[in-house]
C-alpha angles and dihedrals in degrees: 000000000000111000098246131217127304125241097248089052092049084063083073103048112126105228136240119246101243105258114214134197167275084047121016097255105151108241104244097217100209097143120064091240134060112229094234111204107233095217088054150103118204104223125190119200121205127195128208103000089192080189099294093122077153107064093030088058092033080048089057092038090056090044082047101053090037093050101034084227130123121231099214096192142351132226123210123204098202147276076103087168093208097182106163091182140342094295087058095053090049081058092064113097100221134106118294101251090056095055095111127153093224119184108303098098089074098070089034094063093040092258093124129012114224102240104230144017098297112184118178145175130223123259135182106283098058151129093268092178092053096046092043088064088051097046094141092042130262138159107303079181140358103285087009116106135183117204090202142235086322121343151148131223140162123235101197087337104314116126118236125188132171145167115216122205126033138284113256114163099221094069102027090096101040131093119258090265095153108122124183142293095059121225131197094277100045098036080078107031087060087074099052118108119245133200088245090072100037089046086051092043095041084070101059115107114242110303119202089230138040125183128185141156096225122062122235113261111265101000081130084084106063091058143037100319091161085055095047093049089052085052100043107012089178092067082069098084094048089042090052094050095044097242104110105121139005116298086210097052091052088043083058097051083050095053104028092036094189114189085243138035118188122189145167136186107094095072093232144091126251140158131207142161112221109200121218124186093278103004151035132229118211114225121195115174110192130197129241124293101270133130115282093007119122102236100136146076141161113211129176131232133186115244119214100223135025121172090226134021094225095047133068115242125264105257114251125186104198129174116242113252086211092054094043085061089050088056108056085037095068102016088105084058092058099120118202087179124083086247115075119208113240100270128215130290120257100246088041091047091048088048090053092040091059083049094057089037090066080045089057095046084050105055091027097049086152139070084221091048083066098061115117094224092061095068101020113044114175114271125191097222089180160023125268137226107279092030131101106289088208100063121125119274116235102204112087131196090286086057132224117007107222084054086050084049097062093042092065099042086057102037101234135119126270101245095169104066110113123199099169122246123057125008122277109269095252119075112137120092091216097059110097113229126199110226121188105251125248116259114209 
């Protein structure tokens, strides 16, 4: 973690003209007023947060105000930095002298309200032990949503999926085994991706966004690459030798082929155009939030539906019924032992995926039944900085609520509580367990 920029600082950002899509054509401004489309979100995209929620939201108000235009949510692609208090910045895998708390806490204690519909994915530089209790997703502050470990959700009907940590070949196979609390090996092994997460997203249909930390492999090839190495000459070595970049997450664009891809990590920014057979997806990596770097974009996306021609529409975060069938499919192979179970086949998971799907429609016969504030409400699990230490904790042996929440609505076991010492008794996929069911 680089310590970002300050406030103050944020107030001399020159901005970035608003990008719209569907091609990446600057906008020229010369009239007062942006021509809002009526049937459109404004969505700005942010790269590496690096905890400076301040300057990234002061930096859309001021492209706000200069353009006469609303931001109606913003998307994070990792190094989130969600310390709640000091435990969760020992949980950060950086250098000493970057552990810093940063300014998070604030939203998290209800201090500040983050103003828009924030949604972000996990890095590498992050508050493991927070995200882990929120591995399907869930509120890690009022307005601010993570999408998990790996996850898909719909914001007024646009699909947005997304893979948080980074590709290192050592863990990608393994079972999530890591147990707090956290020490200095598996405070970085928790963010690793793992084939678990890239098999369940592989069999989402084609979602309109996809954020990661990690770059695919080799997507530096289908843009300026003379350009990227004058801005970062150090990426040659890795670009010559084929490794910049992580092979699943390029295996996933292939298969999934969304219209976007959004990343961060590599603290610059870079365009490219991947082709599929009868289509293209559009990939825009940004930097890191600091003064005079480029780590930000608006970019504008239809939306299907809109109760009135003349009015934007009401924001919804929904959860995907696709995704919710992923998700009781390969729940039981779900490994919290270093070794994974061999998971399903593509065309039997597929198979079992239509069944669930029937489950879902079922227990979700509503559009409003989907919303995610229906099941996950925000829960503040503990204390913050400047409150009593000795509060009571929220979270229980089964862990965080909202993430007990989920497990109910969907009938499958919580997996993810973590009570430290040995693993939970069942381990086997095969073995049926009974699960208390969800109660709208």
């Amino acid at each position: 973690m680089v310590r970002g920029i300050s406030v103050a600082g944020a107030r001399r950002f020159v901005s970035n003209a608003l990008r719209a899509g569907p091609s990446f054509a600057r906008c020229p401004f010369k009239g007062a007023k942006f021509p809002l489309q009526s049937r459109s979100l404004n969505i700005a995209v942010e790269g590496c947060c690096h905890g400076e929620l301040d300057a990234i939201y002061l930096h859309i108000k001021h492209l706000e105000t200069k353009y006469n235009y609303k931001v109606d949510a913003l998307l994070i692609c990792g190094d989130f930095q969600a310390m709640r208090n000091k435990e969760d910045v020992e949980n950060m895998a950086c250098p000493t002298k970057y552990k810093v708390l940063g300014g998070f806490h604030q939203y998290y204690t209800g201090k500040k309200k983050a103003p828009m519909m924030t949604i972000v994915i996990g890095g590498n530089h992050e508050a493991s032990n927070y995200m882990w209790e929120l591995y399907h997703g869930g509120w890690l502050a009022p307005n601010i949503y993570f999408l998990g470990h790996a996850g898909c959700i719909q914001l007024n009907g646009i699909r947005i999926a997304g893979i948080s940590g980074i590709y290192n070949e050592n863990h990608y196979k393994l079972g999530s085994y890591e147990r707090q609390p956290l020490d200095r090996s598996t405070m970085r092994s928790i963010y690793h991706t793992r084939e678990y997460n890239i098999n369940r997203l592989s069999l989402l249909s084609p979602p309109s966004i996809f954020l990661s930390h990690d770059w695919p492999q080799a997507i530096e090839q289908y843009g300026d690459t003379d350009g990227l190495l004058k801005k970062s000459p150090h990426f040659r070595h890795d670009i010559q030798a084929n490794t910049l970049g992580s092979p699943p997450l390029l295996h996933l664009m292939k298969t999934l082929k969304p219209e976007w891809w959004f990343s961060g990590h590599m603290h610059v920014r870079f365009e490219a155009t991947y082709p599929h057979e009868k289509s293209t997806t559009k990939f825009l990596a940004l930097d890191k939030c600091l003064e005079g770097r480029e780590f930000l974009e608006v970019i504008q996306f239809p939306v299907a539906s809109c109760p009135a021609p003349d009015l934007k529409p009401k924001l919804t975060l929904s959860y995907d019924p696709e995704w919710l069938a992923i998700t009781r499919v390969f729940n039981p192979y779900l490994s919290r032992r270093k070794i994974q179970w061999p998971l399903p086949g593509t065309d039997d998971a597929r198979k079992k995926v239509a069944r669930e799907l029937e489950w879902v429609t079922a227990a979700f016969p509503t559009p409003e039944d989907l919303e995610v504030e229906r099941v996950q409400e925000f829960v503040k699990t503990v204390p913050g900085p400047q409150e009593n230490r000795w509060a009571r904790r929220v979270s229980g042996d089964d862990g965080n609520p909202q993430t007990v929440a989920f497990c109910e609505a969907l009938e499958i076991e919580n997996r993810i509580r973590d009570q430290g010492g040995p693993p939970p008794r069942r381990n086997s996929p095969t073995e049926h367990v009974q699960v208390r069911r969800y109660k709208k």
